[in-house]
py3Dmol code that shows the C-alpha trace and the ligand (Angstrom):
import py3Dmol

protein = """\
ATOM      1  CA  UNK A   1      83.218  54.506  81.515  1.00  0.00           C
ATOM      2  CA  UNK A   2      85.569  53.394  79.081  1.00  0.00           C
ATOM      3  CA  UNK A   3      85.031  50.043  80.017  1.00  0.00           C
ATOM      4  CA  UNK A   4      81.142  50.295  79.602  1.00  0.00           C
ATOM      5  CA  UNK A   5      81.697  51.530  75.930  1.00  0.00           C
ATOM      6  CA  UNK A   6      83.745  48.673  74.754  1.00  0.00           C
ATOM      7  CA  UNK A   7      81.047  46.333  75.952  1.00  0.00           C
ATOM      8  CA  UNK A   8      78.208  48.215  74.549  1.00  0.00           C
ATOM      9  CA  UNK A   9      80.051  48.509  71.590  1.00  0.00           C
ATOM     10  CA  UNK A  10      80.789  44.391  71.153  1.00  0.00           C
ATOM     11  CA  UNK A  11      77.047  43.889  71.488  1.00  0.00           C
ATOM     12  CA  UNK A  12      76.501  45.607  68.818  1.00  0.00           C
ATOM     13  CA  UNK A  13      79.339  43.567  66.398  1.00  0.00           C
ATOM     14  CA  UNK A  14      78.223  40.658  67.739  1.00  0.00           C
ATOM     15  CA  UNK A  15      74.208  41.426  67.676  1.00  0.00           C
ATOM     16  CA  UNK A  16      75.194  42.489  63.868  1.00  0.00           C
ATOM     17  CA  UNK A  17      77.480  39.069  63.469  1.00  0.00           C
ATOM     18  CA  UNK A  18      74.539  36.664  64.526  1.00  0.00           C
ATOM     19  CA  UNK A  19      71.646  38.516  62.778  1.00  0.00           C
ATOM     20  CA  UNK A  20      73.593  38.721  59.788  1.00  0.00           C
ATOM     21  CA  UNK A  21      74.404  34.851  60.011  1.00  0.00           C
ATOM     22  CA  UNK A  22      71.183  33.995  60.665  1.00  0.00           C
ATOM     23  CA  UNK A  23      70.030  35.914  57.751  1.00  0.00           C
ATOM     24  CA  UNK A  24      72.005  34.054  55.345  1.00  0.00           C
ATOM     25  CA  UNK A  25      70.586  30.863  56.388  1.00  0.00           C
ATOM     26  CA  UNK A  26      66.692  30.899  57.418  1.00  0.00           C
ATOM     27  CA  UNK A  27      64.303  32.436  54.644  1.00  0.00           C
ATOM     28  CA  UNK A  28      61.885  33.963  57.133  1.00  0.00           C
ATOM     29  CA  UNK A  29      64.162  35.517  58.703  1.00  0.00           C
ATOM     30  CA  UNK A  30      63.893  37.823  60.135  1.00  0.00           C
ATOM     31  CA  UNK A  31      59.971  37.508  61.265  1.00  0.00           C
ATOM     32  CA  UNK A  32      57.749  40.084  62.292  1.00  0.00           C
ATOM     33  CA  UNK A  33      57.219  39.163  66.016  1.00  0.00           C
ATOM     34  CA  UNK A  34      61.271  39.081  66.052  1.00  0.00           C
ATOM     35  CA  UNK A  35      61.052  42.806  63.764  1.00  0.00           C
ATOM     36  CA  UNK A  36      59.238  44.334  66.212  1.00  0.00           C
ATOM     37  CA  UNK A  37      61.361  42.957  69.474  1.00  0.00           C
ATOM     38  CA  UNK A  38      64.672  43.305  67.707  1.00  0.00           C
ATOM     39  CA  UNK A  39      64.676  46.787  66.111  1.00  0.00           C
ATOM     40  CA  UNK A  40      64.049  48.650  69.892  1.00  0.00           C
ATOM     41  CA  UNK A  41      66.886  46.619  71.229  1.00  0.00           C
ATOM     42  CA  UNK A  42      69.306  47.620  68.611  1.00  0.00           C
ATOM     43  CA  UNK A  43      68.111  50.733  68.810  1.00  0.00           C
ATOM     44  CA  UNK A  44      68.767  50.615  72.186  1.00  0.00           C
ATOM     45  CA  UNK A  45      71.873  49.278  72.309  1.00  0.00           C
ATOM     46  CA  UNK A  46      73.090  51.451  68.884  1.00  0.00           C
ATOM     47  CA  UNK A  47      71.734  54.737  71.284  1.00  0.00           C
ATOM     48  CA  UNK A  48      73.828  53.329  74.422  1.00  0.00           C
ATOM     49  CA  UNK A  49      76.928  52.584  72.420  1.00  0.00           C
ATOM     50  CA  UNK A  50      76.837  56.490  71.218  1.00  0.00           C
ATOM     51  CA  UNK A  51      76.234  57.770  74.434  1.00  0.00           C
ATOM     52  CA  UNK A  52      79.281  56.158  76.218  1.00  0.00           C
ATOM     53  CA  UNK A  53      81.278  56.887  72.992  1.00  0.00           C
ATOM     54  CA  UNK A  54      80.328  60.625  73.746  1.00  0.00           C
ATOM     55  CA  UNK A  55      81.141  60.172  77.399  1.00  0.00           C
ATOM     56  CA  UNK A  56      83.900  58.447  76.791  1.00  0.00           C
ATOM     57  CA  UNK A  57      85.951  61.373  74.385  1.00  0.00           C
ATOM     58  CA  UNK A  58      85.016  63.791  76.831  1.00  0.00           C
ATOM     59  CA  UNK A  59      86.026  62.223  79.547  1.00  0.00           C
ATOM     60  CA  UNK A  60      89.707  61.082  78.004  1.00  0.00           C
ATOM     61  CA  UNK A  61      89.806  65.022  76.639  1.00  0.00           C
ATOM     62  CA  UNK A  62      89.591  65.698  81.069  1.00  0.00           C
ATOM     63  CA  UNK A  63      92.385  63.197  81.554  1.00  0.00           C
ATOM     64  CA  UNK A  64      94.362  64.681  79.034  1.00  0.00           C
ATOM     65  CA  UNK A  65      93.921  68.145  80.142  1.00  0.00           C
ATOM     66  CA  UNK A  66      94.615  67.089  83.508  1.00  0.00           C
ATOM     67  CA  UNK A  67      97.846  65.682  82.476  1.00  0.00           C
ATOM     68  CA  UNK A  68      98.727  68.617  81.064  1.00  0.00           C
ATOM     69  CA  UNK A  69      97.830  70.369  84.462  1.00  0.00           C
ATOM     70  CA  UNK A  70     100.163  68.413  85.734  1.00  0.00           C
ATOM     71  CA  UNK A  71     102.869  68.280  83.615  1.00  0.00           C
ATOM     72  CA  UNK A  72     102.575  72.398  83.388  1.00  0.00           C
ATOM     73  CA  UNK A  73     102.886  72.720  87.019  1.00  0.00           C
ATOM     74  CA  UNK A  74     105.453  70.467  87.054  1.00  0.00           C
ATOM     75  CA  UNK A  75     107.575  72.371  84.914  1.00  0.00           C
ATOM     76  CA  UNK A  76     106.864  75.756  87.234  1.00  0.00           C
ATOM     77  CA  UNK A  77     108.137  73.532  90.179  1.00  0.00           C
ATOM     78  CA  UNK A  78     111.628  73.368  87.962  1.00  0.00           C
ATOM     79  CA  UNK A  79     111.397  76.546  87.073  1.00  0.00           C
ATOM     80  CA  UNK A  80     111.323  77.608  90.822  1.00  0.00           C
ATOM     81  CA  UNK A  81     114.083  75.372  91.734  1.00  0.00           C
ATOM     82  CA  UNK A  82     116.145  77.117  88.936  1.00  0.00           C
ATOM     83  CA  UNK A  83     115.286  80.492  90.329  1.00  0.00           C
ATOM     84  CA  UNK A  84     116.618  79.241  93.401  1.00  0.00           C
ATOM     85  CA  UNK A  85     119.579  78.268  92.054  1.00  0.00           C
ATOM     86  CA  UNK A  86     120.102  81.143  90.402  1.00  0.00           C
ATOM     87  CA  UNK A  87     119.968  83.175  93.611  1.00  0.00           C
ATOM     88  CA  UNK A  88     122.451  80.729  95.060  1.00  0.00           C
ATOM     89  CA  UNK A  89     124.822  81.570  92.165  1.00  0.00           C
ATOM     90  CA  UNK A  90     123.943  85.278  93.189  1.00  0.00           C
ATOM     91  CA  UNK A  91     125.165  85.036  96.619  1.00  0.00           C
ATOM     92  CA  UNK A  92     128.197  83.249  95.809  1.00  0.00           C
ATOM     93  CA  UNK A  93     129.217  86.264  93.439  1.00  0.00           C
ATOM     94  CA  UNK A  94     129.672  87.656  96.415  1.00  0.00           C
ATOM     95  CA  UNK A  95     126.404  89.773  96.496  1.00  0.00           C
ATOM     96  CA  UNK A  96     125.555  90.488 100.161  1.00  0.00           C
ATOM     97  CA  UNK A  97     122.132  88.827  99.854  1.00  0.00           C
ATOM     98  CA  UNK A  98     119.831  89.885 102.908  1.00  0.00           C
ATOM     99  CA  UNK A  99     120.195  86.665 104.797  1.00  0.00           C
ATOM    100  CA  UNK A 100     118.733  86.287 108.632  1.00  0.00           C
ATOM    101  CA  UNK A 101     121.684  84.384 109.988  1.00  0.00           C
ATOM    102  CA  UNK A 102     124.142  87.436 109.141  1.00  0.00           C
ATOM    103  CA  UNK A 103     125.071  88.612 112.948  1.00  0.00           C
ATOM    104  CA  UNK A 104     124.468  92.017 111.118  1.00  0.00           C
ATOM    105  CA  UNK A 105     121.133  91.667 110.563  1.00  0.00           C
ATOM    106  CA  UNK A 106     119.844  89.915 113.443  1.00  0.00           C
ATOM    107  CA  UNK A 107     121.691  92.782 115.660  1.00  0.00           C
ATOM    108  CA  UNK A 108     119.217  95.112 113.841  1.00  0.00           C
ATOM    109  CA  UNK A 109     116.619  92.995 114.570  1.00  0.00           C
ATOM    110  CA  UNK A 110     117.316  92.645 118.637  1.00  0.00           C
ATOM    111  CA  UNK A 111     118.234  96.557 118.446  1.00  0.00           C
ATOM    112  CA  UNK A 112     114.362  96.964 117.146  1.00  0.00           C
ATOM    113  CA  UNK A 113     112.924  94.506 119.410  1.00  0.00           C
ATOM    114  CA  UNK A 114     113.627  95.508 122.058  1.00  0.00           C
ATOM    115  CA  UNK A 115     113.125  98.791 121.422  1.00  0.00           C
ATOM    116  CA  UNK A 116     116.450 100.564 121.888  1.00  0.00           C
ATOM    117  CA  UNK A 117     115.189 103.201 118.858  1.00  0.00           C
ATOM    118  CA  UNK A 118     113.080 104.235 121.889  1.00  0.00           C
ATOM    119  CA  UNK A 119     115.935 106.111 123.747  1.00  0.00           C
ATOM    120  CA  UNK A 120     118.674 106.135 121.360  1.00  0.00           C
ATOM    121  CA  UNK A 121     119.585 107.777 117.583  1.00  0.00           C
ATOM    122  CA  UNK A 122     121.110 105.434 115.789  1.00  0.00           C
ATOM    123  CA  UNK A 123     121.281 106.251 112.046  1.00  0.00           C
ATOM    124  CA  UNK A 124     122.388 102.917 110.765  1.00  0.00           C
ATOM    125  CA  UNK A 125     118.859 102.140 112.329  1.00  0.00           C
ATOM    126  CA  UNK A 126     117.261 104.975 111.577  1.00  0.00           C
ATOM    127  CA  UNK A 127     116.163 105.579 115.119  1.00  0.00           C
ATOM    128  CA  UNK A 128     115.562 108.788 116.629  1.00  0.00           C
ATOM    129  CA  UNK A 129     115.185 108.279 120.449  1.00  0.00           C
ATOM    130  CA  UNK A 130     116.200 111.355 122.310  1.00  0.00           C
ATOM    131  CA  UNK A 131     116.289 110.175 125.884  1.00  0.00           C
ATOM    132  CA  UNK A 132     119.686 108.174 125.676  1.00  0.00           C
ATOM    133  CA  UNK A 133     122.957 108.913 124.160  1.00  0.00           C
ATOM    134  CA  UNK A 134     123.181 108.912 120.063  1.00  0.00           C
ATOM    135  CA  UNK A 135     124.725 106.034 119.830  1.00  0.00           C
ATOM    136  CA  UNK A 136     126.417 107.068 116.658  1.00  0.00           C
ATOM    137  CA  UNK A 137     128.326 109.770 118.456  1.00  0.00           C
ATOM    138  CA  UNK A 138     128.832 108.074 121.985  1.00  0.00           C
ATOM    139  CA  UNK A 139     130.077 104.837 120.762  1.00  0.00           C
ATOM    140  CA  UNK A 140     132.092 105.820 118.052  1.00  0.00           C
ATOM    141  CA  UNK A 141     135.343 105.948 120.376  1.00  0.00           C
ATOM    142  CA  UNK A 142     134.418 102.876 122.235  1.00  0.00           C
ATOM    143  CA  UNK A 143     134.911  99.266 122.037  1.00  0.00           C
ATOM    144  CA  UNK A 144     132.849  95.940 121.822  1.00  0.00           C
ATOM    145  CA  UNK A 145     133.897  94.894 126.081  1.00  0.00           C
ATOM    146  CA  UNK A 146     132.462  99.014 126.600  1.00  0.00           C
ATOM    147  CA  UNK A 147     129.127  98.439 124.453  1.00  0.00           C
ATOM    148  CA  UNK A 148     128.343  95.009 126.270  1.00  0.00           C
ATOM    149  CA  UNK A 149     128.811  96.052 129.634  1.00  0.00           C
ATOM    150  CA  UNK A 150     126.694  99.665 128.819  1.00  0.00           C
ATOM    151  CA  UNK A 151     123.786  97.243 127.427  1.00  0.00           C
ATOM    152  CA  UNK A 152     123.890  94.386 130.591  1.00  0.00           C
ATOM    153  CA  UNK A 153     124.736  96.836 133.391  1.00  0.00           C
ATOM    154  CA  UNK A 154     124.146 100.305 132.195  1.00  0.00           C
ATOM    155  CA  UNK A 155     124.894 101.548 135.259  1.00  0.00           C
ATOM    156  CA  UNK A 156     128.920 100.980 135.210  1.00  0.00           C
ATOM    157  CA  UNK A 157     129.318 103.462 133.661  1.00  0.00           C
ATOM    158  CA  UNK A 158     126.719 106.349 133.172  1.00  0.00           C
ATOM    159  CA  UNK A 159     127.446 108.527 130.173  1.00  0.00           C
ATOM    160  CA  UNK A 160     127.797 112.135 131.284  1.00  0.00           C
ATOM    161  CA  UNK A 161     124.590 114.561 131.118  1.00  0.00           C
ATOM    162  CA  UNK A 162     122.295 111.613 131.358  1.00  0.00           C
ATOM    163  CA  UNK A 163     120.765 110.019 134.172  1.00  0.00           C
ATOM    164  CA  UNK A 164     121.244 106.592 135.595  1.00  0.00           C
ATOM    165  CA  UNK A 165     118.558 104.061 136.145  1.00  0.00           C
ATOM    166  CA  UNK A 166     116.481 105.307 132.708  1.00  0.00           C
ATOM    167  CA  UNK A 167     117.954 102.626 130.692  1.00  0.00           C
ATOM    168  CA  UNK A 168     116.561  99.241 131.644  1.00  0.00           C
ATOM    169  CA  UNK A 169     119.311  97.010 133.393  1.00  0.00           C
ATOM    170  CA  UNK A 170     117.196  93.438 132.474  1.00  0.00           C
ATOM    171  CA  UNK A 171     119.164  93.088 129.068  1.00  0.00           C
ATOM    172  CA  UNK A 172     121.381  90.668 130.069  1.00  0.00           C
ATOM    173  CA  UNK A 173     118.309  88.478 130.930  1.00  0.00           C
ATOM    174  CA  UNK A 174     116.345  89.436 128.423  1.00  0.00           C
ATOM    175  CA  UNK A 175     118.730  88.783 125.527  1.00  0.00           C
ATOM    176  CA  UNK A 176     119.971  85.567 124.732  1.00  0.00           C
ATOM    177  CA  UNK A 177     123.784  85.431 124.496  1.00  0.00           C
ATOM    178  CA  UNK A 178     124.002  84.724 120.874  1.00  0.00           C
ATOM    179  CA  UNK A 179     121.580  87.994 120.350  1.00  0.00           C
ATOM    180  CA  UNK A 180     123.257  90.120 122.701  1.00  0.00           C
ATOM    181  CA  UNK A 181     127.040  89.417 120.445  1.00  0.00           C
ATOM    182  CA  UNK A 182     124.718  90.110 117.390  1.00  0.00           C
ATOM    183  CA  UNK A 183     123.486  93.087 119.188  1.00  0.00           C
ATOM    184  CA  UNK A 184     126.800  94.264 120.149  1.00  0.00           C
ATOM    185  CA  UNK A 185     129.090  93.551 117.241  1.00  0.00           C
ATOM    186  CA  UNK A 186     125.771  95.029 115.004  1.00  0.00           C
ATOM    187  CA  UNK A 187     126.211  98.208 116.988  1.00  0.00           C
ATOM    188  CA  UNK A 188     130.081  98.333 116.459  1.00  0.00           C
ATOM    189  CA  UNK A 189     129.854  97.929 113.365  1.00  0.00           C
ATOM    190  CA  UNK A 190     127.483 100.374 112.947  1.00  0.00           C
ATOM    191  CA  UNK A 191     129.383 102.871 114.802  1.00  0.00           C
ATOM    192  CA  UNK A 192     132.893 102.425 113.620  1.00  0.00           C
ATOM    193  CA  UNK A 193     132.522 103.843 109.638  1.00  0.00           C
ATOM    194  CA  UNK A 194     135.954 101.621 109.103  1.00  0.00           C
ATOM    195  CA  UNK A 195     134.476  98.452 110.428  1.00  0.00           C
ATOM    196  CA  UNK A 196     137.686  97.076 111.948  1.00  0.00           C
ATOM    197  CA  UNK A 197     138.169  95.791 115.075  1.00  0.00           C
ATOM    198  CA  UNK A 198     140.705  97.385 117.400  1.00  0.00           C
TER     199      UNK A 198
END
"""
ligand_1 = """\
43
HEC
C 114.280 103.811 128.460
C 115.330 104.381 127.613
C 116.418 103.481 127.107
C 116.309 102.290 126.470
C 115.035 101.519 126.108
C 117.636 101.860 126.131
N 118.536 102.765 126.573
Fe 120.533 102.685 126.322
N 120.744 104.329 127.500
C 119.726 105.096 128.008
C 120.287 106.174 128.814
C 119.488 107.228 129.545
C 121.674 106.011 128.753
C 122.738 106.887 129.440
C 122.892 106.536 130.879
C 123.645 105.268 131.066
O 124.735 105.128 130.485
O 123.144 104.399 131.770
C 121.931 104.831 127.927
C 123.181 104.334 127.623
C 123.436 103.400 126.650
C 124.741 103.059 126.165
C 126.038 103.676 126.617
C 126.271 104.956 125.877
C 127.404 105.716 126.448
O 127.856 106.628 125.748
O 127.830 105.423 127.552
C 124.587 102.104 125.210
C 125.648 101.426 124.354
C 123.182 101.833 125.137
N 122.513 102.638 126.034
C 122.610 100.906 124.297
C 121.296 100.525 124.380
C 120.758 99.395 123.673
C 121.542 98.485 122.735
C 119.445 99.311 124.017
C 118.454 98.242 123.597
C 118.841 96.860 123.892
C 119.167 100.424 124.906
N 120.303 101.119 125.106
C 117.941 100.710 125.420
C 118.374 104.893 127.815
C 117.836 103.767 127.205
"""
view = py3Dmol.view(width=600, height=400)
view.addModel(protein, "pdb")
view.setStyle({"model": 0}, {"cartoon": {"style": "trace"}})
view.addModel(ligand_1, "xyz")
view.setStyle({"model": 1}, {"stick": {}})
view.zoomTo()
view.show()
């Protein structure tokens, strides 16, 4: 559109240019037959010219608010990547920052999927289930070997005043191995107030 206005716009210099020049030289100039051709195409033109000038700002004012679009969003990008930075900085003041690969956390998560809260109390996990051991009281005396084997092959050894063959024995095919040492050291952990290993 631009383009279109600088063209419409030299017409009309050099329309102006070659009537004026012809002015200055020819006394019947200019004639009527010429008047009444020439004064609608100038017109024309002159009407044209102000039309794409019009066009023309408005469109330039869209680029340049676009621009600014732009340029605004990509500051927010920095600004993000500065946030994230910052909550790099956190974690390496040695916040504990909630992070998925902590074997903590994804102990939790195996103990909720698959739905241990069910059976067992486990306060850590705020899970109530009544028809296993509390796990907070049962395991607080055992070890990480004694919590694996209870979880793959419950039946070794069946805690007194419960039953055997209520807790399902598919958890060592069900869990993956890297869950299940999640799973077990999230549950010794959570068991053992002093957090040490024996
Ligand atoms: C359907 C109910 C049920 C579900 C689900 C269940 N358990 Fe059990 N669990 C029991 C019962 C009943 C016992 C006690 C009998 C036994 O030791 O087999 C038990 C025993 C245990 C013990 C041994 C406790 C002790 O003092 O000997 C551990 C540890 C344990 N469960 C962990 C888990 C974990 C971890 C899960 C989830 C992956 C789970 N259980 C899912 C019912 C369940």
């Amino acid at each position: 559109m631009a383009d279109a206005f600088y063209i419409a716009g030299g017409a009309l210099v050099v329309i102006a240019l070659v009537v004026s020049f012809i002015g200055m030289r020819s006394d019947n100039f200019p004639s009527p037959t010429l008047l009444r051709i020439g004064i609608p195409l100038v017109a024309a033109v002159v009407v044209v010219t102000a039309v794409l000038a019009v066009k023309t700002s408005s469109e330039e004012a869209e680029h340049r608010e676009h621009e600014q679009n732009e340029a605004a969003s990509v500051e927010s990008e920095v600004q993000n990547v500065e946030n994230q930075q910052v909550g790099v900085d956190d974690e390496s003041t040695g916040q504990p920052a909630p992070s998925s690969e902590s074997p903590d956390a994804l102990g939790k998560q195996v103990f909720a999927d698959q739905g241990c809260a069910g059976c067992h109390s486990l306060e850590d996990a705020n899970a109530t289930g009544q028809i296993g051991p509390n796990l907070d009281e049962a395991l607080v005396d055992k070890d990480e070997d004694f919590i694996r084997t209870s979880i793959v092959d419950p039946s070794d050894e069946v805690e007194a005043g419960f039953s055997d063959g209520i807790m399902p024995t598919t958890y060592g095919d069900d869990i993956a191995p890297d869950e299940l040492d999640a799973l077990v050291a999230y549950l010794y952990g959570a068991t053992h107030p002093s957090g040490k290993k024996k």
